[in-house]
N, C-alpha and C positions, 0 to 999 in steps of 0.2 A: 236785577229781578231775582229776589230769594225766595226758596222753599225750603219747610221741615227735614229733617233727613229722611223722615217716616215716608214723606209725600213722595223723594225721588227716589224712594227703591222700586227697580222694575220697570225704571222712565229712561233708559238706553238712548231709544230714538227720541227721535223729534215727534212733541206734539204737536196737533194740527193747528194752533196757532203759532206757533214755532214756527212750521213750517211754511204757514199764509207768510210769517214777517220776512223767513228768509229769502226767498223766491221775488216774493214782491220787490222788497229791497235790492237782489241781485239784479232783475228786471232793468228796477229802477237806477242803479249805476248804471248798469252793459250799454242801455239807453241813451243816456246822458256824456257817455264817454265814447259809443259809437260817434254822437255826433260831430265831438271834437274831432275825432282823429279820420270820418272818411276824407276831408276835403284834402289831407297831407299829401296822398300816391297823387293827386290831380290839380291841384293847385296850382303851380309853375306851367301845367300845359293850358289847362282851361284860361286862368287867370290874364293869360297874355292879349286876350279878350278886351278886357277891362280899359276905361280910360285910364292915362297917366299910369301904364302899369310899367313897374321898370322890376328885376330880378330881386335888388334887394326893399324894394315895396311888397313884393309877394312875399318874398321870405317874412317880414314882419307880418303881416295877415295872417300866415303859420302858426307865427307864434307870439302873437302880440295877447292872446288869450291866458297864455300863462300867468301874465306882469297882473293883468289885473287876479287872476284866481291867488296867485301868492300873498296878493296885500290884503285879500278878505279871509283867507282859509279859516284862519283864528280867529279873528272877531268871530266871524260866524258861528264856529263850534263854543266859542265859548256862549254868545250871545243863545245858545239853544239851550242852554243850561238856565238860562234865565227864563227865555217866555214859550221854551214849549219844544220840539225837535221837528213836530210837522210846519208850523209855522215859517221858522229858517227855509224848512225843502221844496214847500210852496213856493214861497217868496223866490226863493233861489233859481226853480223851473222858469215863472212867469218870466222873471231876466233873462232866464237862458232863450226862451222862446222869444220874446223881443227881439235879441240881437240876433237871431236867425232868422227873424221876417227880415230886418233892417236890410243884410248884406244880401239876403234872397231877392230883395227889391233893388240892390244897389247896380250901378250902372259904371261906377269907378272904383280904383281900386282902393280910393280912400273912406268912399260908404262901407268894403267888404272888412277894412281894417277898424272901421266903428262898431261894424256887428260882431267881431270876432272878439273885440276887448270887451263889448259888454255881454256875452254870452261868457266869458271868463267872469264877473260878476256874480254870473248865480254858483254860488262856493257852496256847493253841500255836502261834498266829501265827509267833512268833519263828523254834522247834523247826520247821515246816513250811517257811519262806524257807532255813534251813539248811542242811536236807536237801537242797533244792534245787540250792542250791549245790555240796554233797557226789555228788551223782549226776549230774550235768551236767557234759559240755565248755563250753570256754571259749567256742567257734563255737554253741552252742547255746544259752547261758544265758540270751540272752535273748530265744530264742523262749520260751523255759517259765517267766518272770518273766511274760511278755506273757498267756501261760495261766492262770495263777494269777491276772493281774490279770483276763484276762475274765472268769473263774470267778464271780467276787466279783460284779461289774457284773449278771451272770446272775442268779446267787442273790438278787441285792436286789430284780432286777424281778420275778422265778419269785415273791417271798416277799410283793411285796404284789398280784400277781394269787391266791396259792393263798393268802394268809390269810381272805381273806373268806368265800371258798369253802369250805375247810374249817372255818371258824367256825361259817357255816348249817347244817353237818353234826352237827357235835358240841360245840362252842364251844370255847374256851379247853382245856380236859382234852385234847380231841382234838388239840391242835396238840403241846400241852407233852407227851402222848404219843408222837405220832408224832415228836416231835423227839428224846426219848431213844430210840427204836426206831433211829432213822440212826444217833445214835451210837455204840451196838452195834455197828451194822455200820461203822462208821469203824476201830473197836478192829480185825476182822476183818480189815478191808484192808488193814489198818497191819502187823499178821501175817502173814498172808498173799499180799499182792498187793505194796506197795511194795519194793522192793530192798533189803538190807540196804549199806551205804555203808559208806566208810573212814571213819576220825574225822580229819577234816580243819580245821585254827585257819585262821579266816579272817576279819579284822577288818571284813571288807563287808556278810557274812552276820548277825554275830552282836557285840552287845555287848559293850564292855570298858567297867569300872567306873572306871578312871582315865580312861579318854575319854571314858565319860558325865560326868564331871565337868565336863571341858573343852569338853565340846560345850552341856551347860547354858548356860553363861556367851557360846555365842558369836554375836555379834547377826546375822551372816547369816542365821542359822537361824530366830531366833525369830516374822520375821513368816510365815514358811511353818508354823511350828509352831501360831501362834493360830490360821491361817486355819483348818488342817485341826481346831482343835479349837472355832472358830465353827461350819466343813461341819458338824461331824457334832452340835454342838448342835443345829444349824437341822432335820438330819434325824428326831430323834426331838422336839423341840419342836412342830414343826408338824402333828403326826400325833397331839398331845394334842388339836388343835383343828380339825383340819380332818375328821375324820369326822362331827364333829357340825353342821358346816355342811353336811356334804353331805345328811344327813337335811334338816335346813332348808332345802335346795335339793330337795326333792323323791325322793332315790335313797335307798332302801331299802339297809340295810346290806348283803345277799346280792349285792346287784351292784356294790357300790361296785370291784370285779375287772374290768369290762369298762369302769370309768373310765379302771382306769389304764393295761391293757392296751395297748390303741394311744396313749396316753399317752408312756408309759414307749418302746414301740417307736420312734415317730417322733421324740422327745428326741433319742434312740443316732442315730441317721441323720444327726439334724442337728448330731450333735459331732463326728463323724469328719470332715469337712472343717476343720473347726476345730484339730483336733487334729495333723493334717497340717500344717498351716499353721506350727502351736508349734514342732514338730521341723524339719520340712526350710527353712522359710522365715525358722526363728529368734525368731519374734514370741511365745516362751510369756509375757513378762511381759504384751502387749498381749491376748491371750489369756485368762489367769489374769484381767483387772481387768475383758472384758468380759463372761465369766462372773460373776462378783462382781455386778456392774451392771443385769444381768439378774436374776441370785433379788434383787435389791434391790427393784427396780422391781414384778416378781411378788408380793412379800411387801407390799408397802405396798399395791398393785391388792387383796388378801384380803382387807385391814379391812374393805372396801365392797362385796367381792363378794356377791350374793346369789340369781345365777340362776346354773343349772345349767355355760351355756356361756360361762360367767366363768369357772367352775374349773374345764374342760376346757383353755381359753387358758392360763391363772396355773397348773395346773398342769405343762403343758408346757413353760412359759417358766422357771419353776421348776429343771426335772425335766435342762432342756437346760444350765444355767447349773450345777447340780450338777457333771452328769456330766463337765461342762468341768474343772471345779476337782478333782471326784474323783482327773480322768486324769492334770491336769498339776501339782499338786502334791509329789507325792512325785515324778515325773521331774523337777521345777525343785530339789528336796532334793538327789537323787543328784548333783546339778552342782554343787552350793554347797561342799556336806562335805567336808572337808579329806581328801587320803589317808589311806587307812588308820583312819580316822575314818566311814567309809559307816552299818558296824551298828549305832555308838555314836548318830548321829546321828538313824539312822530309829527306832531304839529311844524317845528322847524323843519323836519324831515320832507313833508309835502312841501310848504312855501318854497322849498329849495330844488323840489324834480317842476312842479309849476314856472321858478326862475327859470332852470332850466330850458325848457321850451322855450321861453321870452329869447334868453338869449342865440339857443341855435337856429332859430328861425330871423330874427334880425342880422347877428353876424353873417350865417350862413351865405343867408343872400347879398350880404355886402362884398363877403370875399369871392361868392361865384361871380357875383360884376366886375370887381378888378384882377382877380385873378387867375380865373378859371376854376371847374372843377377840380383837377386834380390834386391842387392845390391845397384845394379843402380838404379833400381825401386825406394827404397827408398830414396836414396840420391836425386834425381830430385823430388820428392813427396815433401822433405823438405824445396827443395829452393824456388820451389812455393809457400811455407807456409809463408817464409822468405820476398820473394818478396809483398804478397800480406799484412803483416807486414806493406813493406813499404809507399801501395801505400794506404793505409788506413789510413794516416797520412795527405795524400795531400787532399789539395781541389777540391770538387767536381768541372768539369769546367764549365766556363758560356755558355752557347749556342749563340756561333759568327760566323760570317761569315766574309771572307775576301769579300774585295769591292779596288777594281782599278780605281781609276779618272785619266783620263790626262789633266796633265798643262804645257803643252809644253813652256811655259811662265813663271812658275813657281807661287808662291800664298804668298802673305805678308801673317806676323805675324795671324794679325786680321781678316785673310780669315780662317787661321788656325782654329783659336780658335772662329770664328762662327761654323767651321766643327764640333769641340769638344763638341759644344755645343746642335746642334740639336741631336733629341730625337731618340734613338736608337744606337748612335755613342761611343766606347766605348775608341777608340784609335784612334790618326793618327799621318802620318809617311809623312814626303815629299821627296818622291827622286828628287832633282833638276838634276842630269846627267840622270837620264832614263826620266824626265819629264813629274811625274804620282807624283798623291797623295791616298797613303795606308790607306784604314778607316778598324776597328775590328767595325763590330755592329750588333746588331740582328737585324736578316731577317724581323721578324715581326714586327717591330717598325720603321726601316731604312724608309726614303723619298727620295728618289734618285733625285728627280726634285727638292728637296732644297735643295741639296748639287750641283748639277750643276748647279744650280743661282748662289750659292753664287764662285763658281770658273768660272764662263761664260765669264771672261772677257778676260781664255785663248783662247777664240774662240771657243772651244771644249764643245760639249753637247752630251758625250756618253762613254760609260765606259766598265770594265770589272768587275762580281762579280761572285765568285768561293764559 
């Protein structure tokens, strides 16, 4: 979504439609992602409930939601590019809210494992970052990337203090109810409340299947690709087995919420100085590996934990070492990805934290059946070690930002390779069919007013930079 340069002098903040889309939007994740993740802290106790429930059948119901969101992420995102971005988010709700009546109403554990793979069906991750992009100036985008991401950070802590809580209430029915009851109202706000947007191609936003191809194959990416698809095994793997340790330590399943609570709180406190650090000081690769280092350490400390204020420690140490990786992951992505390559590239990036989940909730629960917890403790303790092996090999990455010019006319050679040339510019890309030209360069050194001299001849003086 573009304006004049005339129109955004003096537009700092967010306008009030701005603001209606970001809120709405963040809403509308926090919502969507509360509902995956309350059932994680309670599943394993609630679920034993269930006919035919066995350790590693619950661990799949964990995470049997991912396999399916992984194989739709991209169609989906790209398919909104086609007929519309509310259409996908709808569509993608009603699914969600479907397979939450389905397993709200199921009575075995293999109804709860139907409602969980088809609530991974409504994929609107994609369709949501999209929109984004579509209702958003250039100067604000990324406060409201920044909103969607704390949205998420929220809804994960929100989901394992209120799962346990609503579990003593009503068990498992009442969660996977109340979760199709939000998505209802998702549909409504999706109507109602968020903006309707121009249809805007935007290769940052939104996957291309010829760049998915290219960005498959490209090794920058792949160790930030495993790591985020080790995170997000680590995070439902260890939630097959650590509720039941915590009974063993003495906490009854109705409080296991006031564990995590100041848990979870004091994590977030102790990442933000970290996370400052990654940005303004440059340090994300040292960063990213002390994070790593830390849920290593934490996860090997679990095989032998056995009192209460062991897993208060290991879980914060845990919790803090996450939240690290969570935040600077996908920001060390947006820096690597070639221009004009950002959507293609985060698109692997999700299908691969969504694997993720599929597989720590399926192994998980295979290896707490044959081999106990501790077990698993160490085994995930090792492949973090393994993982962070790898990523200590790769290069630190350069701090870039993507930038979107239109040349609806399209730009010679030697327009090119002036772009190439000015001071800041790291990379550029010309899509002639979307009729934009893709710069990598840093923020601090970029000139935006002499790069749109030297393409002014498509008429156009105004841009998008994410």
């Amino acid at each position: 979504m573009s304006s004049s340069p005339d129109a955004r002098q003096g537009q700092a903040g967010l306008s009030s439609v701005e603001q209606r889309a970001v809120v709405s939007l963040a809403s509308l994740y926090a919502l969507r992602m509360l509902g995956l993740f309350m059932v994680l802290p309670v599943m394993m106790l609630e679920g034993q409930k269930l006919e035919g429930a066995t350790p590693a059948l619950l661990g799949l119901a964990m995470g049997v939601y991912g396999l399916t969101q992984a194989l739709l992420q991209i169609p989906a995102g790209t398919l909104s590019d086609r007929i519309g971005r509310k259409p996908i988010i709808i569509g993608g709700l009603l699914v969600f809210a479907a397979g939450s009546l389905l397993a709200a109403s199921a009575d075995s554990v293999w109804g709860v494992i139907a409602g969980r793979a088809l609530q991974g069906g409504g994929a609107i991750a994609s369709a949501i970052m999209a929109l984004v992009t579509d209702l958003t100036r250039e100067e604000n985008r990324m406060k409201a990337m920044a909103s969607i991401g704390a949205s998420i950070g929220l809804s994960f802590s929100v989901a394992l203090v209120l799962g346990p809580w609503l579990a003593g209430i009503g068990g498992l029915s009442l969660i996977f109810g109340l979760t199709g009851a939000l998505a209802i109202g998702g549909v409504l706000v999706t109507l109602f409340v968020i903006p309707n947007p121009p249809r805007v191609a935007h290769r940052d936003s939104t996957a291309v299947w010829s760049e998915v191809a290219r960005q498959f194959v490209n090794p920058q990416l792949w160790p930030l690709n495993l790591g985020i698809f080790l995170l997000h095994s680590l995070m439902v793997a260890i939630f097959v087995a650590i509720p039941g340790r915590l009974l063993e330590a003495g906490l009854v399943g109705e409080h296991h919420s006031w564990l995590y609570l100041p848990v979870l709180v004091v994590a977030f406190i102790l990442m933000v100085p970290f996370i400052i650090v990654a940005e303004k000081k440059r340090k994300m690769k040292s960063v990213v590996i002390t994070g790593a280092l830390v849920i290593a350490v934490a996860l090997l400390s679990m095989s032998a934990a056995s009192q209460l204020w062991h897993w208060v420690v290991l879980l914060l140490l845990y919790f803090w070492g996450f939240n690290l990786m969570e935040a600077s992951l996908p920001s060390w992505l947006s820096k690597v990805a070639p221009a004009g390559a950002k959507g293609s590239a985060m698109g692997i990036y999700s299908s691969m934290q969504f694997l993720g989940a599929f597989s720590g909730g399926s192994i998980g629960g295979y290896v707490l059946s044959h081999f106990g917890s501790s077990s698993l403790f160490v085994g995930l303790g090792a492949l973090v070690i393994l993982w962070t092996l790898i990523l200590s090999r790769s290069s630190a990455p350069l701090h870039l930002t993507s930038v979107r010019l239109p040349a609806p006319a399209g730009i010679s050679d030697q327009q090119l390779s002036q772009l190439l040339a000015l001071t800041g510019v790291a990379e550029v890309s010309q899509m002639a069919g979307e009729g934009a030209v893709y710069l990598k360069v840093s923020a601090d050194a970029f000139d935006r007013e002499q790069a749109l001299v030297i393409i002014e001849s498509t008429g156009e003086k105004h841009g998008s930079q994410r």
